[in-house]
C-alpha positions in Angstrom: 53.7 8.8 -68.4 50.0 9.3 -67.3 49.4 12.8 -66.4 48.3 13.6 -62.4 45.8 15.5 -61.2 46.9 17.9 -59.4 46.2 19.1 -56.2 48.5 20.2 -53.1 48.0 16.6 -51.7 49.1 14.6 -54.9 51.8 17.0 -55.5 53.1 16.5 -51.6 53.0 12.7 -52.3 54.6 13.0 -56.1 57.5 15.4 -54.6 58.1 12.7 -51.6 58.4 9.4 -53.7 61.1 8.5 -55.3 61.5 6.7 -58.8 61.3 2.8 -59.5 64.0 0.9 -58.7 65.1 3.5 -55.8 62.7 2.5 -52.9 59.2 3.2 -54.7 57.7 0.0 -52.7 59.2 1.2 -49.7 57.4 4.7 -50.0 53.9 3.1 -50.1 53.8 3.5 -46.1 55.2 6.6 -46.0 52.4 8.0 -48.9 49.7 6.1 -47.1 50.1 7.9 -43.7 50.5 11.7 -45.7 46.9 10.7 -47.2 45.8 9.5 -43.7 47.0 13.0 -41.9 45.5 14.7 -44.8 41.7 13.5 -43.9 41.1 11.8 -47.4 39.1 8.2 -47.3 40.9 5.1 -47.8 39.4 4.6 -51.6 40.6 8.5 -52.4 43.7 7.3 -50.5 44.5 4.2 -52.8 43.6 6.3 -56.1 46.1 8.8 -55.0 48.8 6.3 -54.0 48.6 4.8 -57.2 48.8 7.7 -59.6 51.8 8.5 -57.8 53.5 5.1 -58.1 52.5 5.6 -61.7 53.9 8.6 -62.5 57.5 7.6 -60.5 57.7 5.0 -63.4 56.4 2.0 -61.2 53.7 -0.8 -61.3 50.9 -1.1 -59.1 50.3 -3.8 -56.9 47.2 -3.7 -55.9 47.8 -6.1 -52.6 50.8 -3.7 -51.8 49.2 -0.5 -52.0 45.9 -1.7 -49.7 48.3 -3.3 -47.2 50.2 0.4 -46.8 46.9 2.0 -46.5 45.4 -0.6 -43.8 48.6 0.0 -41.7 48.2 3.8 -41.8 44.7 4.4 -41.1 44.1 1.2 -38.2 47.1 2.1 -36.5 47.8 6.2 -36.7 48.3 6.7 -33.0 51.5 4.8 -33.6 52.0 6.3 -37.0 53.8 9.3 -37.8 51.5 12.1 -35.6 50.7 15.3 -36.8 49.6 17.8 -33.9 47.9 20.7 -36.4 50.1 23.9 -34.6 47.5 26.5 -32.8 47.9 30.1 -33.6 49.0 31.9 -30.4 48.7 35.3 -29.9 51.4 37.9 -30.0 53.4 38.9 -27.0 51.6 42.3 -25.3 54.6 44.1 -24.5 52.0 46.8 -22.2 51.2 44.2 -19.9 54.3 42.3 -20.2 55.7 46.1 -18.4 52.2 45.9 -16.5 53.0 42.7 -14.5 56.6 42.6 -14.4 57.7 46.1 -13.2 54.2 46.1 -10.8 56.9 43.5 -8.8 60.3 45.1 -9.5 59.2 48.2 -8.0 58.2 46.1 -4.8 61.7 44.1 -4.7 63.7 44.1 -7.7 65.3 40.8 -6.5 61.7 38.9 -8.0 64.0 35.5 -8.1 64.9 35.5 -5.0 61.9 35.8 -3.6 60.4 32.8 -6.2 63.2 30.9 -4.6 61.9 31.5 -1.0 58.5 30.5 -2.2 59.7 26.9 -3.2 58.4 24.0 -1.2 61.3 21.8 -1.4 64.9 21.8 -1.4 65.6 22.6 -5.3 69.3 21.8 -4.8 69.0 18.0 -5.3 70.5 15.4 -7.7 69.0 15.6 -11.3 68.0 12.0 -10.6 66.0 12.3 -7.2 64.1 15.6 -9.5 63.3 13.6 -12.6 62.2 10.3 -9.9 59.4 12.8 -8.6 58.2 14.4 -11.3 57.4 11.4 -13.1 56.0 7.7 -12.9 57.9 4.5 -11.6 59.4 2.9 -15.1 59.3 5.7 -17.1 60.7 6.0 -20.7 62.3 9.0 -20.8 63.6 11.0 -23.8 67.4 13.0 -22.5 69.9 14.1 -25.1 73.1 15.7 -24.9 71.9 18.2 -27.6 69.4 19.2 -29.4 69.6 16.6 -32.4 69.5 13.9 -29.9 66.6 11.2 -30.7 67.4 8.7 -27.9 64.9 7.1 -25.6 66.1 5.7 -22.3 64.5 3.1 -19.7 64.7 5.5 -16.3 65.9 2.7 -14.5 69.3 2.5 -16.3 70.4 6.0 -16.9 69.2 7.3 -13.8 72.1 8.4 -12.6 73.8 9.2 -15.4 71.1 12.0 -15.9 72.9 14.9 -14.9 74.9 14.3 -18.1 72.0 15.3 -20.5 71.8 18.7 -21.3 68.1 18.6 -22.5 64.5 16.2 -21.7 61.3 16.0 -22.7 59.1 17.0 -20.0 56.8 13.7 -20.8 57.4 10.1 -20.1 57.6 8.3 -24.0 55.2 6.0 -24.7 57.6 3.9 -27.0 61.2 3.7 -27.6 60.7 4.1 -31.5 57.8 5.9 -33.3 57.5 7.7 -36.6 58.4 10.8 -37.6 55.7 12.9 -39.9 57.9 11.9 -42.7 57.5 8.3 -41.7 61.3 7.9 -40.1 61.9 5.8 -37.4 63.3 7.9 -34.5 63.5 7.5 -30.7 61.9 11.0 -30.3 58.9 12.3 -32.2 55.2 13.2 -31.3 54.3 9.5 -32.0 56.2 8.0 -29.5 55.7 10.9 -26.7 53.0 9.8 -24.3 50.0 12.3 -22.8 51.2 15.3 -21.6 52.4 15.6 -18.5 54.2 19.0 -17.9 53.3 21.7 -19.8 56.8 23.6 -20.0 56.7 28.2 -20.5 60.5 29.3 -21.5 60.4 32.8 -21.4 63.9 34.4 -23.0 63.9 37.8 -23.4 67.5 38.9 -25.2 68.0 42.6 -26.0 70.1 41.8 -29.2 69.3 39.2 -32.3 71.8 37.3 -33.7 72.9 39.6 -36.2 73.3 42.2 -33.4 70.4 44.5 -33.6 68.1 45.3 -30.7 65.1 43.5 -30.3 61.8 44.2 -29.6 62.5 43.5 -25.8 65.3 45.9 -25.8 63.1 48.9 -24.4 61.6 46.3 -21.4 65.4 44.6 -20.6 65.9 48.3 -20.7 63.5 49.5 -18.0 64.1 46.5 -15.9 67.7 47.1 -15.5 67.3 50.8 -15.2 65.4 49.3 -11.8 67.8 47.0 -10.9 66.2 44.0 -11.9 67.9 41.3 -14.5 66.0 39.2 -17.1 65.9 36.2 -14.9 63.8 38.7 -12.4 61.4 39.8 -14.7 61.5 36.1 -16.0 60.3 34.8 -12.3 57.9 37.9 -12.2 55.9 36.4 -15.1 56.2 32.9 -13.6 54.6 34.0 -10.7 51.8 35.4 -12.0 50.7 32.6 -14.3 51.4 30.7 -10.8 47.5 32.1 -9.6 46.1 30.1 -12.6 48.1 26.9 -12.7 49.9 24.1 -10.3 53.6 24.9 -10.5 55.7 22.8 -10.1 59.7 23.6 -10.9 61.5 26.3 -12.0 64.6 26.0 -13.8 67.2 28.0 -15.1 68.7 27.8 -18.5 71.8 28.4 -18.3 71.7 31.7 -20.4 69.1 33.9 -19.5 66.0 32.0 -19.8 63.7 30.5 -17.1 61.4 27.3 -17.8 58.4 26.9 -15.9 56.6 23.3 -15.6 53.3 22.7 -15.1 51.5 20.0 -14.2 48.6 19.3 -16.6 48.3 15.8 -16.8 45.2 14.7 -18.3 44.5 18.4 -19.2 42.4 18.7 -22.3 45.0 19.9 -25.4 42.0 20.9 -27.9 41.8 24.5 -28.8 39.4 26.6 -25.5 40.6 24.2 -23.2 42.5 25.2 -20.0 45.7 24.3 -21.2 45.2 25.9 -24.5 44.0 29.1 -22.8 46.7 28.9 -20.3 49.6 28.8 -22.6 47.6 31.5 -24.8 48.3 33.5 -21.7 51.8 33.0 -21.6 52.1 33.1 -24.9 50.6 36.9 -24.5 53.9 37.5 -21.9 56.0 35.8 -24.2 56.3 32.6 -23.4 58.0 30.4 -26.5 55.2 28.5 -28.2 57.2 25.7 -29.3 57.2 24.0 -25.5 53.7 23.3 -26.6 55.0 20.8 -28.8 55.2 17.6 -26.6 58.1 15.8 -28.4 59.9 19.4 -27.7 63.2 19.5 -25.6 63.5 21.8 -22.6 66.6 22.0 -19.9 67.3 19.1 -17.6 66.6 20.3 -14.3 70.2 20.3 -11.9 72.3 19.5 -15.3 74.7 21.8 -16.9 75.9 23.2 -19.8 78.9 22.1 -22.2 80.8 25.6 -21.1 80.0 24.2 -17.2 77.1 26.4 -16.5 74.4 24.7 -14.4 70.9 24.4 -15.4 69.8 25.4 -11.5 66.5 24.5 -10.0 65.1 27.5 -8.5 61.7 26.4 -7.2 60.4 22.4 -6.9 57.0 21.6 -5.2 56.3 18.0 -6.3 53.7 17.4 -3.7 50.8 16.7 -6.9 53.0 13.7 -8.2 53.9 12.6 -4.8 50.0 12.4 -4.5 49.2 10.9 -8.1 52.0 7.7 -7.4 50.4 7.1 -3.7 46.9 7.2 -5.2 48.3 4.9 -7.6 50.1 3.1 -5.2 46.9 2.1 -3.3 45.1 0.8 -6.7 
């Protein structure tokens, strides 16, 4: 067996094929899009690719091998994305205490008063919400848990919504796309479309799994000692990122959590841009940074848990989307 050279790429692809006889050919895709994500040219691609098939015990086809790579490299926005993850800062606990209790002391009751602030109704149908908040014909991405892959046409679960614990706060731009190990799935970054809602969780639990306190215990602490809960401190935070971007819904998790969307379609994503430096500044109040993936699940807005707890909408101001479909309207 002809010996590889080794580097972390050819080692990635030599660990992900499998011998001949057990899918080898059926690999070639999967190999070609690694080297594609990796940055290497198609020649250093094919070299690579065949080495590999080599060294599984396989032969090379030459027409094979080029026809993997010319899929991969002319069509990677429908190939298995890879969105390089940013490094956010850590959470400032300081001015976490700063913002939060510079509210409580004013009225502990912070939700309420983020509730009073809402321009619409938030007590309507998951279905009317999700109409608003995004385009006519949408594919939309709902599961029942988090291991849920499905993508719906809006038009024929619509009102079935309410039944799906979790969404992804973007409309798909496929029902299938590719996984980053080449898998077909109805859910993944290659089949969610632009961004549309840029989605802050902020859950802030006083004890870890294995029961010891967290580093939050000391601020759950203070708040509580004040007469404020989570979910007030929760909708303190919310409503100071509110001075530096468009809200528009707040909904509850149905533990502790809050999740605040943000309209940001078209936002630049790359690293300075607003968005990045607006979700670095959440990220600094301790915002989860994984909402910034955009194939990421958040809470249906107006659904409920398995145990019957309901995902409430606390604050809803759809008047920007409202605006975007009549622009679009009058095209």
């Amino acid at each position: 067996m002809p010996k590889m050279t080794i580097t972390p790429l050819a080692t990635r692809l030599f660990d992900s094929a499998p011998e001949a006889g057990d899918g080898l050919n059926a690999w070639l895709i999967k190999g070609a899009r690694e080297c594609q994500r990796s940055g290497v040219k198609p020649d250093r691609a094919f070299a690579l690719i065949a080495n590999t098939v080599v060294a599984r015990g396989g032969e090379i086809f030459e027409h094979d091998i080029n026809k993997a790579i010319s899929k991969a490299y002319s069509q990677s926005h429908t190939s298995g994305t890879y969105d390089p993850r940013p490094v956010w800062p850590e959470p400032n606990l300081d001015l976490i205490e700063q913002i939060t209790m510079e509210r409580i002391r004013q009225n502990p009751s912070v939700l309420n008063d983020l509730r009073r602030l809402s321009q619409e109704n938030p007590d309507q149908p998951t279905s009317d919400i999700i109409q608003k908040l995004f385009p006519l014909n949408s594919l939309i991405s709902a599961g029942i848990d988090t291991s849920s892959t499905t993508t719906f046409e809006f038009s024929r679960v619509r009102e079935r919504l309410h039944r799906f614990q979790f969404v992804v706060p973007s409309p798909m731009s496929a029902k299938i796309g590719l996984t980053q190990e080449g898998k077909e799935s109805g859910r993944c970054l290659s089949n969610t479309g632009p961004r549309r809602f840029l989605v802050t969780e902020f859950d802030f639990k006083s004890t870890s799994d294995n029961g010891k306190r967290t580093k939050w215990a000391p601020l759950i602490d203070l708040w509580q000692a004040n007469g404020a809960t989570v979910q007030d401190a929760c909708a303190a935070i919310i409503l100071h990122l509110k001075q530096y971007g468009p809200l528009v819904m707040v909904v509850y998790s149905g533990g502790k959590s809050l999740h605040g969307w943000w309209y940001c379609a078209g936002e630049d994503e790359q690293e300075g841009s607003r968005l990045h430096k607006f979700m670095a500044g959440a990220a600094r109040l301790g915002a989860d940074t994984k909402t910034y993936t955009r194939s990421q699940f958040v809470r249906m807005p107006g659904a409920a848990r398995p145990d019957g707890r309901k995902q409430t909408v606390h604050y809803l101001d759809t008047d920007l989307t409202r605006r975007e479909k009549r622009a679009h309207a009058n095209i």
